[in-house]
C-alpha positions in Angstrom: -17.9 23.9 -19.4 -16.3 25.8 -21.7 -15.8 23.7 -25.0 -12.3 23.1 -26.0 -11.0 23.9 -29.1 -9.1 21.0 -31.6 -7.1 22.4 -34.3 -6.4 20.6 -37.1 -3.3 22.5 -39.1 -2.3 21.0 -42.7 0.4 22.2 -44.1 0.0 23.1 -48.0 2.8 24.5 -49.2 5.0 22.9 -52.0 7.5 24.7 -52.0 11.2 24.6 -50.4 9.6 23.6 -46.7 7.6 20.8 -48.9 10.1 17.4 -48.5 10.3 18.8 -44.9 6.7 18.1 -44.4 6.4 15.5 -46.4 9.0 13.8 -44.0 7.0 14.5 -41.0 4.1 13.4 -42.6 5.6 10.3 -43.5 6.9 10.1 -39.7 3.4 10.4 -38.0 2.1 7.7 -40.4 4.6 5.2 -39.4 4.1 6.0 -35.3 0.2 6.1 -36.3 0.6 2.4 -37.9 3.1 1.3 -35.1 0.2 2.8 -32.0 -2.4 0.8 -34.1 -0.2 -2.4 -34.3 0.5 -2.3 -30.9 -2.8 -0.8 -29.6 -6.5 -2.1 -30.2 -8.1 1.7 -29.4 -8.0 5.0 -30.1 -8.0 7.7 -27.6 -11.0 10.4 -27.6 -9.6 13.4 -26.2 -9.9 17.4 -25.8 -6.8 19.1 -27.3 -6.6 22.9 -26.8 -3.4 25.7 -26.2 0.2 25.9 -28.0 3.8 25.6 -25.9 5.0 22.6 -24.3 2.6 19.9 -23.8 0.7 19.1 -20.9 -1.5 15.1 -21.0 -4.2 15.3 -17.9 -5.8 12.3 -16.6 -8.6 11.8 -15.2 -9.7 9.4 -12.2 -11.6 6.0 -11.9 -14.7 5.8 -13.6 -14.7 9.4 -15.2 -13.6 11.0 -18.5 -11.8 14.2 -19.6 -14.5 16.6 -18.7 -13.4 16.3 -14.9 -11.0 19.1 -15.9 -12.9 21.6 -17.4 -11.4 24.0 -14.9 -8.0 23.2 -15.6 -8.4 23.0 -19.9 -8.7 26.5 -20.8 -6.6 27.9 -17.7 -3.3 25.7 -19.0 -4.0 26.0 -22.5 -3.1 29.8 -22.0 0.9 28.9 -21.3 0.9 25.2 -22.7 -0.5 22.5 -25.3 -3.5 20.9 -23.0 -4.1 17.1 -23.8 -7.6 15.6 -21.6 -7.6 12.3 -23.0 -10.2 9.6 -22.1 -8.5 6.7 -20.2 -9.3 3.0 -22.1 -12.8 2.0 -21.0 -13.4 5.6 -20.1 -15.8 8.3 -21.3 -15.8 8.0 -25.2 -13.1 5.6 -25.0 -13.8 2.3 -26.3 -12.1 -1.1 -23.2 -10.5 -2.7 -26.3 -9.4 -6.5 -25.8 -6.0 -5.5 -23.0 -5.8 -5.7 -19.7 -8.0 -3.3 -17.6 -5.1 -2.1 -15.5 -2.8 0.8 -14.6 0.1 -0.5 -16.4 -1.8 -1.1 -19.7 -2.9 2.4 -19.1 0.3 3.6 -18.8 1.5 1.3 -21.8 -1.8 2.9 -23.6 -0.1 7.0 -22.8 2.7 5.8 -24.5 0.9 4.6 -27.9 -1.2 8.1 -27.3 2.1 9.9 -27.2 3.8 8.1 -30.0 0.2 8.8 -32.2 0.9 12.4 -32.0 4.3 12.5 -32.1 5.1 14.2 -28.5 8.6 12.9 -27.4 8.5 14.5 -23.7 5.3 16.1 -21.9 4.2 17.5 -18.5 1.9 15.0 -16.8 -0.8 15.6 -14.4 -2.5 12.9 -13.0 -6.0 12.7 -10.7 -6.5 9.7 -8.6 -6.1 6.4 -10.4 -4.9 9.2 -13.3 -2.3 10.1 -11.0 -1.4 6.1 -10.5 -1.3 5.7 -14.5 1.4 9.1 -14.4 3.0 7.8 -11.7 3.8 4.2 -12.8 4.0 6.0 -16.5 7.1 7.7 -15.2 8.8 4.9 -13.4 8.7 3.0 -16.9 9.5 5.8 -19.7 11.6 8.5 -17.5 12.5 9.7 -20.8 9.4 10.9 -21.9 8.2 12.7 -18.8 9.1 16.6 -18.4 7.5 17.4 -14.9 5.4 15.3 -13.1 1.5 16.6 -11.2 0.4 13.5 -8.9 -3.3 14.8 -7.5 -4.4 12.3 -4.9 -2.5 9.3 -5.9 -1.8 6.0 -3.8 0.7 3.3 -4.0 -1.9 0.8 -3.1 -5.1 0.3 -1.7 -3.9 0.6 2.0 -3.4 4.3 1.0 -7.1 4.8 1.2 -9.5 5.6 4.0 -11.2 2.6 5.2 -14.0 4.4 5.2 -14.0 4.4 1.5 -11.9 1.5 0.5 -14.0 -1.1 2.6 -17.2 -0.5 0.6 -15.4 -0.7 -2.8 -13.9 -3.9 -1.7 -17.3 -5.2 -0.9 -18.4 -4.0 -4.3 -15.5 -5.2 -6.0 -16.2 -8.9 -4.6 -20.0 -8.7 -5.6 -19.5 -7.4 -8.6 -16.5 -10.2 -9.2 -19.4 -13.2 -8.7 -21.6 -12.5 -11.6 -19.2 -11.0 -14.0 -18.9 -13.8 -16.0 -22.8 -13.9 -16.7 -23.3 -10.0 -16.5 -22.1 -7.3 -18.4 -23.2 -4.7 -15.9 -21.5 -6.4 -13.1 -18.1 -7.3 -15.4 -17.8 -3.5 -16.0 -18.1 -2.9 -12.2 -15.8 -5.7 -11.5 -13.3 -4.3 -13.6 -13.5 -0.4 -12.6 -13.5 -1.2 -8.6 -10.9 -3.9 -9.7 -8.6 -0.8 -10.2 -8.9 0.7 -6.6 -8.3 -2.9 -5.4 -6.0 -4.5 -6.8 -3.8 -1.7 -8.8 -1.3 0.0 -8.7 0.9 -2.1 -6.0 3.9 0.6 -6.1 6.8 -0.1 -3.6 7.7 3.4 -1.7 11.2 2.4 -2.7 10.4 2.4 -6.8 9.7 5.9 -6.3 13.6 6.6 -6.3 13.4 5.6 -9.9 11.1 8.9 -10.9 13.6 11.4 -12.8 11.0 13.7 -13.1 10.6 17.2 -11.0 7.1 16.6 -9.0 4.7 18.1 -7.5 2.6 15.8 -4.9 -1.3 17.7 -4.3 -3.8 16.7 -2.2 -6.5 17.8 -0.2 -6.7 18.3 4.1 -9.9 16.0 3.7 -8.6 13.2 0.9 -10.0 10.1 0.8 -5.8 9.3 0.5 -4.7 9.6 3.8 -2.4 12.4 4.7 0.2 9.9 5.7 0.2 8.6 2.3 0.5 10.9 0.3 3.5 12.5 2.9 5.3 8.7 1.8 4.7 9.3 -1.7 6.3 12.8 -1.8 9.3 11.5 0.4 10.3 8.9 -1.9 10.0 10.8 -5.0 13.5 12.5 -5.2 12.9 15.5 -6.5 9.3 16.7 -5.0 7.0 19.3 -4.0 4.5 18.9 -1.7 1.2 20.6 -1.3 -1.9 20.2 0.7 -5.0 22.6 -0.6 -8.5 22.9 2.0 -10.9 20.6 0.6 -11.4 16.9 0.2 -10.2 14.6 -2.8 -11.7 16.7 -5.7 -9.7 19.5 -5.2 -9.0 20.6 -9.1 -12.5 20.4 -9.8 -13.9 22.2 -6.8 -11.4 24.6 -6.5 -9.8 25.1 -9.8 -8.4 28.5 -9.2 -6.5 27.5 -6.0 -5.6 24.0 -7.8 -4.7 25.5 -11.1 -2.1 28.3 -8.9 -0.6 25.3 -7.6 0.0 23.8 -10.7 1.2 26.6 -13.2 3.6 28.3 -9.9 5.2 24.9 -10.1 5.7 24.5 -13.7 6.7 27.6 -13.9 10.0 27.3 -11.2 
């Protein structure tokens, strides 16, 4: 992977532009101090590009390296943000709720942090659930929406897969009260359970233009993700050959997709 790049700019100058920077100084302190009054973590993430910015997030049970094909490709044309979902990666779980919505409520306090008012969000998997329900809550703060193999609920997934994570999820459920190991994995296959319990009809709410991406061989079934994309108002959709990890096993084809439709 090729290491992103985090930039660090401080403004020195004292002269006429100085109260002007010394206002937004003062401003990212106060959201900084309102994110950790509200928030009990901070975010690792990979920050790389300049333009509009662009938050990407990740699946279940991974971190922001899934998208090392996709970092330095969007940070050519846009301000890439991989962050590390709560629980995730280099992420510390924190004392909240292990769920989408406190994820979503988490991408907010992330936004806040680093004072971007509106950003282009592509989501991957239970990423794509956090964007998703992200949207349908702060409208306002979304520019163009990416969903990458995202599912209402967990009838949106193969049997095939969903059945074994169930059986996990229940196993793992019994001794998480004496076992770390087994609270962990309560809580991660908890997410694919029980999370994120979207009505098709909710997706009328998303104001955002969107582009619904999957693979022919998802573990979402096609049928699915067709619902998702008809109740979204203003949607693309796209099916790329391959199976659910699509943007990191074809990141070309993937990353086409995604700056064509940014870019209408």
């Amino acid at each position: 992977m090729e290491k992103a790049d985090v930039f660090v700019v401080i403004n020195t100058a004292k002269s006429k532009g100085y109260h002007r920077q010394d206002k937004r100084r003062d401003r990212r302190k106060a959201a900084e101090l309102r994110s950790k009054f509200i928030m009990d973590i901070q975010h690792f993430y990979i920050e790389k590009g300049q333009g509009e910015p662009i938050i990407l997030l990740h699946g279940n049970g991974e971190d922001s390296s899934y998208f090392q094909g996709q970092i330095s490709a969007l940070s050519k044309q846009y301000h890439a943000y991989a962050i590390d979902t709560r629980g995730h990666g280099k992420t510390p779980r924190g004392s909240s709720p292990f769920t989408i919505r406190q994820f979503a409520e988490d991408l907010l306090g992330f936004m806040d942090e680093h004072e971007i008012h509106k950003a282009h969000l592509l989501g991957f998997s239970d990423g794509g659930n956090i964007a998703m329900v992200f949207a349908l809550h702060h409208p306002d703060r979304v520019n163009r929406l990416i969903l990458n193999g995202a599912n209402l609920n967990a009838a949106g997934v193969k049997r095939s897969i969903q059945i074994p994570i169930e059986i996990g999820y229940r196993i793992a459920s019994k001794f998480s009260e004496k076992n770390d190991s087994a609270r962990f994995h309560a809580e991660m296959l908890g997410l694919m359970v029980n999370d994120p319990n979207v009505n098709p009809e909710e997706l009328s709410g998303i104001r955002a233009k969107t582009l619904v991406i999957a693979g022919t061989k998802d573990m979402i079934k096609e049928e699915h993700t067709r619902l998702i994309a008809a109740n979204i108002p203003d949607s693309e959709l796209v099916f790329i050959k391959g199976n659910h990890f699509i943007a990191n096993k074809k990141p070309e084809e993937f990353n086409q997709a995604v700056v064509d439709f940014l870019k209408r």
